[in-house]
Structures are given as C-alpha cells and as structure tokens.
C-alpha positions as a Markdown table, in Angstrom:
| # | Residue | x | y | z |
|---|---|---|---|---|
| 1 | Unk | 0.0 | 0.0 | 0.0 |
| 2 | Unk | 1.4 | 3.3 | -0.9 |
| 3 | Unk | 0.6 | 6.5 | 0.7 |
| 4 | Unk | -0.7 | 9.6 | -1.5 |
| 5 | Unk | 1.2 | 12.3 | -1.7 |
| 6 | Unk | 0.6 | 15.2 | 0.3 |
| 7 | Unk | 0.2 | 18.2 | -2.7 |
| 8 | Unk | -2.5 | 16.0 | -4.9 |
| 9 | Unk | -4.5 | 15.2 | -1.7 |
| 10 | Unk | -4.6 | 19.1 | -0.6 |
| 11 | Unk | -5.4 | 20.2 | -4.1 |
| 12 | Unk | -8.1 | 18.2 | -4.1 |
| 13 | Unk | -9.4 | 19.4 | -0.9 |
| 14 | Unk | -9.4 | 22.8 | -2.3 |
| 15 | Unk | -11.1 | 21.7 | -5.6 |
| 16 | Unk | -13.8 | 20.8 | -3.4 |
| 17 | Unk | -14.0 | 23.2 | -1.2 |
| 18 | Unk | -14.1 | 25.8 | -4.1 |
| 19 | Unk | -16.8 | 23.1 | -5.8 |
| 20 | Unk | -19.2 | 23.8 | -2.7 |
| 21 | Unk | -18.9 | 27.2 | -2.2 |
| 22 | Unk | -19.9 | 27.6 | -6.0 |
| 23 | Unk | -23.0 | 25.4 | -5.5 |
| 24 | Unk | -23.9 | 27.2 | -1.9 |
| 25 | Unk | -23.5 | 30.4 | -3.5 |
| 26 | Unk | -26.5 | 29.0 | -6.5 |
| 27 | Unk | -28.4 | 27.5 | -4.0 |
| 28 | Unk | -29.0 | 31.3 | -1.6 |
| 29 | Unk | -29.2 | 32.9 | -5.1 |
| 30 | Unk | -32.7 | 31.0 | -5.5 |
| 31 | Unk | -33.8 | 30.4 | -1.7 |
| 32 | Unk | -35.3 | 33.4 | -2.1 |
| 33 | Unk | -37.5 | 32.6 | -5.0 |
| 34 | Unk | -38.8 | 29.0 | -3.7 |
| 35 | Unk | -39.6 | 30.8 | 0.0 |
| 36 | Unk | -41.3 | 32.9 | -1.9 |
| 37 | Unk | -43.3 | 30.7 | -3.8 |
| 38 | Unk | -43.9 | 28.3 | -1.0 |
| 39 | Unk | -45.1 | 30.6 | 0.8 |
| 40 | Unk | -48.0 | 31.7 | -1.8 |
| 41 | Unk | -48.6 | 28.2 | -2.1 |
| 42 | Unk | -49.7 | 27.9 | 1.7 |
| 43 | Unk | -51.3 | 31.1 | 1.4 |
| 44 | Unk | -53.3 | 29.8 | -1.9 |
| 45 | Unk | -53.8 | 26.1 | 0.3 |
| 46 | Unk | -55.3 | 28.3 | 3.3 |
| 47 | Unk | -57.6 | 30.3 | 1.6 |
| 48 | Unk | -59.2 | 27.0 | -0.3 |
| 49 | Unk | -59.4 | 25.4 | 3.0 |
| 50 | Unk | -61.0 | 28.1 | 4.7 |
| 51 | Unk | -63.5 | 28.3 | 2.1 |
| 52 | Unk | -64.6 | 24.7 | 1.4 |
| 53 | Unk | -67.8 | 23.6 | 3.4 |
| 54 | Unk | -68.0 | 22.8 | 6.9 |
| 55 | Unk | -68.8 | 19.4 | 6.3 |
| 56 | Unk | -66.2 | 18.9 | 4.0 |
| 57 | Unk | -63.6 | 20.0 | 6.7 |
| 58 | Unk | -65.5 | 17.5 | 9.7 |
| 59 | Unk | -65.2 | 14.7 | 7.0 |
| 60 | Unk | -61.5 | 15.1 | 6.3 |
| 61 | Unk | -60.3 | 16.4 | 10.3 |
| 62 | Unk | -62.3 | 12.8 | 11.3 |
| 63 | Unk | -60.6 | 11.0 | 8.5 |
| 64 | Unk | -57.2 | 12.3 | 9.7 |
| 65 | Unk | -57.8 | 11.2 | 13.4 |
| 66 | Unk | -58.5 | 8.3 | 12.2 |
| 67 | Unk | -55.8 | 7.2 | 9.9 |
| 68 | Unk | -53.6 | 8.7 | 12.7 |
| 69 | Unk | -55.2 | 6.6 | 15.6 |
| 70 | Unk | -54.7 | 3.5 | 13.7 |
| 71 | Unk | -51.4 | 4.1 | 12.8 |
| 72 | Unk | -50.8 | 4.6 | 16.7 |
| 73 | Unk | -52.6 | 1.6 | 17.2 |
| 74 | Unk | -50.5 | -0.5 | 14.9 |
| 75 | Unk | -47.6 | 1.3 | 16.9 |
| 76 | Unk | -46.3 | 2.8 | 13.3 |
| 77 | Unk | -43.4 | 5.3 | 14.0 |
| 78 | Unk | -44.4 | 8.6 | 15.8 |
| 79 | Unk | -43.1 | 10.6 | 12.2 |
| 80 | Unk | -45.9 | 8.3 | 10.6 |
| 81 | Unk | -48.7 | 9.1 | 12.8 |
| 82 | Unk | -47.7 | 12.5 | 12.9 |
| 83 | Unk | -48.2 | 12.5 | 9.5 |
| 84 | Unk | -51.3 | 11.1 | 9.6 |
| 85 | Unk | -52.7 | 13.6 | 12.0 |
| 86 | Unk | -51.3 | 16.9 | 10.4 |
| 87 | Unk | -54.3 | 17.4 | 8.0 |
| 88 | Unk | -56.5 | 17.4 | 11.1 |
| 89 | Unk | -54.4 | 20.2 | 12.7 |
| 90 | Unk | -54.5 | 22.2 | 9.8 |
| 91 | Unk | -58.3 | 22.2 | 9.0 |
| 92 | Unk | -58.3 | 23.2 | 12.7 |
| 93 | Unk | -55.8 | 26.0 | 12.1 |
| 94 | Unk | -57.8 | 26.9 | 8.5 |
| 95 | Unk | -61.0 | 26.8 | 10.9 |
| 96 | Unk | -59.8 | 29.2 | 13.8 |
| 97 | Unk | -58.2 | 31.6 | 11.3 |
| 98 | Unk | -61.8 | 31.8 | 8.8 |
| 99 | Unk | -63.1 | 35.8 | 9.5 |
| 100 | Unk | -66.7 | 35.5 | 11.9 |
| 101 | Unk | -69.0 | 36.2 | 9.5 |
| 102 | Unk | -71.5 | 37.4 | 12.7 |
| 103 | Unk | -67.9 | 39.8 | 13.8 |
| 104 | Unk | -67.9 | 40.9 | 10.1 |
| 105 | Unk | -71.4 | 41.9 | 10.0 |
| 106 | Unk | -71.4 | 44.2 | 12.7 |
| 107 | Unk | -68.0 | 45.6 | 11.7 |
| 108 | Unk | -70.2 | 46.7 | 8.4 |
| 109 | Unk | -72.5 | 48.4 | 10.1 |
C-alpha cells in the first residue's frame, strides 16, 4: 500500500471546497424565489381550506384522526402518525383563522 502524496490530496481538498462554495453560492441565489413561492402556495392552500364547506372539513379532520389513531394503534413510527394527524391540525388551524361572519357583520355596520 502506498501513501498519496501530500500536494495532490490538498489540491483536491481545495477543488472541493471551491466546488461547494460555487454550489452554496446557487443554492442562496434561488432560496429566495422558492420561500417565496412556498409561501403563496400555503397562502393559496389556506384560503381553499377556509372556504370549502363545513362538512367537508369535519369529513377530512375525522378522517385524519382516524388514519392517525390506527397508525398509533398499529404502533407505526411517531413521524408516521404524525403525519397522519397533520391534516387534522391544519383544518383546525384553517377553521380558527376563517373571519366571523357574525364579527364581520357588525364591523359593516
């Protein structure tokens, strides 16, 4: 077995260092854009949430607690049952953040 010289194994080193500090640099270039972009996309999500029917948001919160309490039940991973309950918090969140329409009403007046 023969040992590498030391020059060729710094050089490379360096190659790569300057090889991902050229790809970091792309990468904050465009952070901006897709934080930008995800964000609308929530924005866009939470608005069509907020105004789908109430009985469409009961029907997909219970199916969520479901899916989540049986994944519990078949002791899945807590990442997985998480998972499973998220769309319930959401609806929840979309459901507490919806303007009173009774609040708006007066505000009107």
């Amino acid at each position: 077995m023969t040992a590498e010289p030391i020059e060729p194994a710094n050089r490379r080193r360096s190659d790569a260092i300057g090889a991902v500090r050229g790809r970091g640099a792309s990468v904050l270039k465009h952070a901006s854009a897709a934080i930008d972009a995800t964000l609308a996309g929530g924005r866009s999500a939470s608005r069509a949430v907020q105004a789908a029917p109430d009985s469409t948001l009961r029907w997909l919160a219970a199916t969520s607690v479901g899916l989540g309490t049986g994944l519990f039940l078949a002791r899945a991973p807590r990442v997985i049952v998480a998972a499973g309950i998220a769309p319930a918090l959401l609806v929840a969140a979309a459901v507490a953040a919806r303007p009173d329409p009774a609040r708006t009403e007066v505000l009107a007046d």
